[in-house]
Structures are given as structure tokens and as C-alpha cells.
N, CA, C and O atoms as a MOPAC input file, in Angstrom:
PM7 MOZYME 1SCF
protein

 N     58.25800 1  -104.27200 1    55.00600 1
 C     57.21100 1  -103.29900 1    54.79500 1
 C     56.44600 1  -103.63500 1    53.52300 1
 O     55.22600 1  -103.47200 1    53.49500 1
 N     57.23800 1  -104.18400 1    52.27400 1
 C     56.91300 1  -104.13200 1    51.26000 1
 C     55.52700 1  -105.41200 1    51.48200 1
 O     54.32400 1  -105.21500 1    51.31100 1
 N     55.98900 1  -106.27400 1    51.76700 1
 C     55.32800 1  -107.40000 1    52.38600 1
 C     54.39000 1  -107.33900 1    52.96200 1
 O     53.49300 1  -107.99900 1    52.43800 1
 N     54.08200 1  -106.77800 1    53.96100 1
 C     53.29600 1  -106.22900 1    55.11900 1
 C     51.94300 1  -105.90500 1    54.29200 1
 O     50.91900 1  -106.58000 1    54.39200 1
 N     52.16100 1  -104.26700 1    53.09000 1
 C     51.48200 1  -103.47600 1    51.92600 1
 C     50.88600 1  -104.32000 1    51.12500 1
 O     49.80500 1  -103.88500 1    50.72700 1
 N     51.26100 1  -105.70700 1    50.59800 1
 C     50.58700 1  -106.43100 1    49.78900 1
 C     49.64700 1  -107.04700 1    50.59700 1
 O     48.45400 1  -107.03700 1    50.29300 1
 N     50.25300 1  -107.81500 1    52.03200 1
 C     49.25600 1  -108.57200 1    52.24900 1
 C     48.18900 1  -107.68000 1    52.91800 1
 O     47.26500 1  -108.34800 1    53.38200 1
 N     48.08800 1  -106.53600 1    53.06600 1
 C     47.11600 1  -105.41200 1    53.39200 1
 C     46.35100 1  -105.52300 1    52.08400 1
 O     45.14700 1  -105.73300 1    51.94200 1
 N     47.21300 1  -105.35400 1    51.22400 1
 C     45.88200 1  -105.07700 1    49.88900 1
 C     45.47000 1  -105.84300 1    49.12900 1
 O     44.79600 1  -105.54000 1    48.14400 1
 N     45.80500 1  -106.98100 1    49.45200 1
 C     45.27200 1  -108.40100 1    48.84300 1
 C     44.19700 1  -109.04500 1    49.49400 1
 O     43.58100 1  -110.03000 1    49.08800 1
 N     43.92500 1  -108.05600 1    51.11100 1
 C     42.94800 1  -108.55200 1    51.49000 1
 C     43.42000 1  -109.81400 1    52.81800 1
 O     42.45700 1  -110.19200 1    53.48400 1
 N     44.51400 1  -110.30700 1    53.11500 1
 C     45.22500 1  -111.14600 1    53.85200 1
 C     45.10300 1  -110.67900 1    55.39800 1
 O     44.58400 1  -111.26200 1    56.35000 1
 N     45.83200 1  -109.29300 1    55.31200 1
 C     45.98300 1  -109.07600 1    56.60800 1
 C     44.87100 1  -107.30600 1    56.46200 1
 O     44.60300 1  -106.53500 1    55.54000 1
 N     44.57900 1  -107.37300 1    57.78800 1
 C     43.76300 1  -106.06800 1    58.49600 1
 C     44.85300 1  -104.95200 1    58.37400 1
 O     46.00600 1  -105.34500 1    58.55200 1
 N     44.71600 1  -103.92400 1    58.16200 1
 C     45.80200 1  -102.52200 1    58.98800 1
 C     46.14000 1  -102.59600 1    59.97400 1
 O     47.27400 1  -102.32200 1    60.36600 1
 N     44.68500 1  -103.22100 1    61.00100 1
 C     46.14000 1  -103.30800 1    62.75000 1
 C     46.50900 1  -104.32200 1    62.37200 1
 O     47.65200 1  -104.13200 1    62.78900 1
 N     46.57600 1  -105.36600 1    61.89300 1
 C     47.31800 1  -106.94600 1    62.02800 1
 C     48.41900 1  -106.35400 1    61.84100 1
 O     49.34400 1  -106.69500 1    62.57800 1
 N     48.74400 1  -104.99200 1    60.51700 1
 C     50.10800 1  -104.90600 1    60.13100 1
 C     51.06500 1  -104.52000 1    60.72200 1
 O     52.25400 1  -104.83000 1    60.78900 1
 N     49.77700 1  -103.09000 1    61.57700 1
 C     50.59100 1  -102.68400 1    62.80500 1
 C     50.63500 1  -102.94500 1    63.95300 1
 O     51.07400 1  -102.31400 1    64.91400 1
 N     50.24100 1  -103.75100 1    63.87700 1
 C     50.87000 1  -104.70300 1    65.42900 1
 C     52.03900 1  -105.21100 1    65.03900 1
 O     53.05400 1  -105.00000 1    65.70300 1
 N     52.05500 1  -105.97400 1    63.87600 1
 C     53.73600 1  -106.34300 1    63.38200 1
 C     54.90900 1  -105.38700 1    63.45500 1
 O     56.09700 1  -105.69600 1    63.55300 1
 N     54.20500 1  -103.77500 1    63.37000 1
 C     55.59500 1  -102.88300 1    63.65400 1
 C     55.49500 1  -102.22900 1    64.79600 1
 O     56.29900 1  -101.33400 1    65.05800 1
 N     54.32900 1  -102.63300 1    65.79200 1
 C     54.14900 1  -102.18100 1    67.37400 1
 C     53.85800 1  -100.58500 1    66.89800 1
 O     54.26600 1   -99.54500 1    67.41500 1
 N     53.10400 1  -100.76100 1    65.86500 1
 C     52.43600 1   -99.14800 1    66.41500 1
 C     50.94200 1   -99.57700 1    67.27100 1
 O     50.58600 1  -100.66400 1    67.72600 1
 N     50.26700 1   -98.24400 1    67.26900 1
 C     48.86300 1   -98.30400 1    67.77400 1
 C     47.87700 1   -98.77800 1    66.96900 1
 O     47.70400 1   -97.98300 1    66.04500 1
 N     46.94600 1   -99.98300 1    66.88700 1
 C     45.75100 1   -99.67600 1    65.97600 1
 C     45.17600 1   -98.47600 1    65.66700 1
 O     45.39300 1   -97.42300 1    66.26700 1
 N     44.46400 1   -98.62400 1    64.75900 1
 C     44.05300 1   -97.36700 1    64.30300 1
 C     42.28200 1   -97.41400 1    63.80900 1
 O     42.00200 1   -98.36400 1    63.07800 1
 N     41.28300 1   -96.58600 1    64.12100 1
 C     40.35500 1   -96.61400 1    64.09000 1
 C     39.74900 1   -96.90800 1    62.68400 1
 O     40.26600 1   -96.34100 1    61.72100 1
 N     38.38800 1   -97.99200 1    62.42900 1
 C     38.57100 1   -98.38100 1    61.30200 1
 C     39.58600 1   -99.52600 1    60.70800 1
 O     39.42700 1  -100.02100 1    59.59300 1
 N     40.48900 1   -99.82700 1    61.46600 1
 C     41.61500 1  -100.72500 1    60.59000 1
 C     41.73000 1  -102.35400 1    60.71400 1
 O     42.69600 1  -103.04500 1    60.39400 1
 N     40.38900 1  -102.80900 1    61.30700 1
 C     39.90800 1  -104.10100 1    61.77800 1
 C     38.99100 1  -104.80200 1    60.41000 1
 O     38.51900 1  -105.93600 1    60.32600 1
 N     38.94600 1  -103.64700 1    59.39100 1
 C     38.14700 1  -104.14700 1    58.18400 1
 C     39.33200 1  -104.61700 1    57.20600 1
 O     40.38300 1  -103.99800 1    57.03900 1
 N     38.95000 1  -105.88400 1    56.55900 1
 C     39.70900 1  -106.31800 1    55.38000 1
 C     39.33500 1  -105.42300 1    54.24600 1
 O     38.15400 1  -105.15000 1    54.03200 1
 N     40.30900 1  -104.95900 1    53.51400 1
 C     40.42900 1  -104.04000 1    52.57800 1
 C     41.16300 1  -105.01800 1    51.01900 1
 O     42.12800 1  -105.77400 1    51.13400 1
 N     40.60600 1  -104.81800 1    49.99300 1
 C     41.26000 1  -105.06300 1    48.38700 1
 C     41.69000 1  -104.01900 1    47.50400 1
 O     41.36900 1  -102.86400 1    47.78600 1
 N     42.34000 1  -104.24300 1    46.52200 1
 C     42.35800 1  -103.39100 1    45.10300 1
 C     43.12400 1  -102.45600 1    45.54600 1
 O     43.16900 1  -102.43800 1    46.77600 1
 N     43.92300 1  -101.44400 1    44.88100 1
 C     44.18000 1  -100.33600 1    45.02900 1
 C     43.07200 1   -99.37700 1    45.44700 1
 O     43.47700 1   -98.23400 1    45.65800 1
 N     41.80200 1   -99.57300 1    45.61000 1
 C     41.03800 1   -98.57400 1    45.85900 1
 C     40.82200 1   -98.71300 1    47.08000 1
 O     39.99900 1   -97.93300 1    47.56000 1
 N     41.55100 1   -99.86800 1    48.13000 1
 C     41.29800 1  -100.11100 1    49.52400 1
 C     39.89500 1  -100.18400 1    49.76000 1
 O     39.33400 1   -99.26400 1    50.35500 1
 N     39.38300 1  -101.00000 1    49.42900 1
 C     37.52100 1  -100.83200 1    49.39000 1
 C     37.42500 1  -101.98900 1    50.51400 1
 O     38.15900 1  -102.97700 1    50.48300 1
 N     36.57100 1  -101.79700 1    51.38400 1
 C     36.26400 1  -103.09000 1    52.32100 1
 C     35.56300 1  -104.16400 1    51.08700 1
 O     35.07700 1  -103.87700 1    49.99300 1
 N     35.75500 1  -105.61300 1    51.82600 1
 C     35.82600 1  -106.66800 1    50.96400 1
 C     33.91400 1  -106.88400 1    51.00700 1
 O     33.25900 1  -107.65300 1    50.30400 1
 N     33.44100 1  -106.00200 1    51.98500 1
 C     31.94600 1  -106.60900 1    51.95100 1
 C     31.06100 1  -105.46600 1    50.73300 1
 O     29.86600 1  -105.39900 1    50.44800 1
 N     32.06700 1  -104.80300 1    50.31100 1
 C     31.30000 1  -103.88600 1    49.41700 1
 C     31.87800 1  -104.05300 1    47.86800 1
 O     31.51200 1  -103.28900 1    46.97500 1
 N     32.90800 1  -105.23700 1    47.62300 1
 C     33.45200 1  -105.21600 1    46.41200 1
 C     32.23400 1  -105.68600 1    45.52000 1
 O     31.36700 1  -106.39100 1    46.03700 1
 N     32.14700 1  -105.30000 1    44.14600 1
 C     31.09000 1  -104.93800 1    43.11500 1
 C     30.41100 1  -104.22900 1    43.11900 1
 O     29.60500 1  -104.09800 1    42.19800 1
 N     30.46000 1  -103.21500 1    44.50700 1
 C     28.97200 1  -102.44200 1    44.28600 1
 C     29.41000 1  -101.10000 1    44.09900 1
 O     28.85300 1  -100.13900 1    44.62900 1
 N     30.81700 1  -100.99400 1    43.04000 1
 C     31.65700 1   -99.63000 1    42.33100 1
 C     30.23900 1  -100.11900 1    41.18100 1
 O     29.75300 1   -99.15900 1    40.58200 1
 N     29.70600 1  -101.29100 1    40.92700 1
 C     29.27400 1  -101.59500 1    39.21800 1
 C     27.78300 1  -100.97200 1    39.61400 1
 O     27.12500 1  -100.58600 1    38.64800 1
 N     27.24200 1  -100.84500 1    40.79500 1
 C     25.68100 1  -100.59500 1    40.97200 1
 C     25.46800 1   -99.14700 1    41.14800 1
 O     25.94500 1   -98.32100 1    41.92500 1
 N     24.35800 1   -99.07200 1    39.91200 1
 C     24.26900 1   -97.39300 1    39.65900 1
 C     22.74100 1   -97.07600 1    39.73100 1
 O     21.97000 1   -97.13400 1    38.77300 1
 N     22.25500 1   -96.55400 1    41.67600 1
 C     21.10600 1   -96.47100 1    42.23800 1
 C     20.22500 1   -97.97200 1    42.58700 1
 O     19.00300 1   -98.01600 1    42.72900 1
 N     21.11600 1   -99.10700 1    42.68000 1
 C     20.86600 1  -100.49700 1    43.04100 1
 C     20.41200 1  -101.36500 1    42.29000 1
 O     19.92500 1  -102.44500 1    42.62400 1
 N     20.62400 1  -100.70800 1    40.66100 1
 C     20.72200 1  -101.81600 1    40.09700 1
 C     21.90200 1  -101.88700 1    39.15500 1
 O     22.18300 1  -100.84100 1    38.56900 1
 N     22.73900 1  -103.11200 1    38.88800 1
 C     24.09300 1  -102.96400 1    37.57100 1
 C     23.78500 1  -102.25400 1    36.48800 1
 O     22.58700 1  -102.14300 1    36.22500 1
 N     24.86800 1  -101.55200 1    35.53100 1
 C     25.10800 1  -101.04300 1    35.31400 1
 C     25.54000 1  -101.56800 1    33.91000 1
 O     26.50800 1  -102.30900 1    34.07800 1
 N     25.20900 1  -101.47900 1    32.61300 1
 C     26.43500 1  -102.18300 1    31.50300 1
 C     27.31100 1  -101.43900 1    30.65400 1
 O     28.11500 1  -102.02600 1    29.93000 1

């Protein structure tokens, strides 16, 4: 499990990839690669820094 949780949040594996490994059901949404503790999809990482579309210092 522990295993499974990292490579979920490192961005490695999808949420269903994981749960298909423990034969649950996919789950809606869970086909996106996710990072960080903040589980953020990987196509939106940096844009926590953009404040009204432009960076932020």
C-alpha cells in the first residue's frame, strides 16, 4: 500500500493504475497523473505561483 501511495504521488502511477493493483473499481477522475502532497494534476503544476495570469514574487 505504502508503495502503491508514493508512486501515486510522485506522479508514476494514475489512482486507477493503483486500483486495479488492489482490484477495486476505477474511479471517476483517477486517469489524471497527480504530484506533491497537494495531489495537483501534473498539467497545472506552477500555476499555485500565477496570481490573475501573471507570476507572482
Amino acid at each position: 500500500m505504502e508503495t502503491l501511495a508514493k508512486a501515486v504521488d510522485s506522479g508514476i502511477y494514475r489512482r486507477n493504475e493503483a486500483r486495479e493493483h488492489l482490484n477495486m473499481p476505477i474511479a471517476e477522475g483517477g486517469d489524471i497523473l497527480t504530484v506533491n502532497g497537494n495531489a495537483i494534476p501534473v498539467t497545472m503544476a506552477g500555476q499555485q505561483y500565477l496570481k490573475g495570469g501573471e507570476k507572482t514574487e
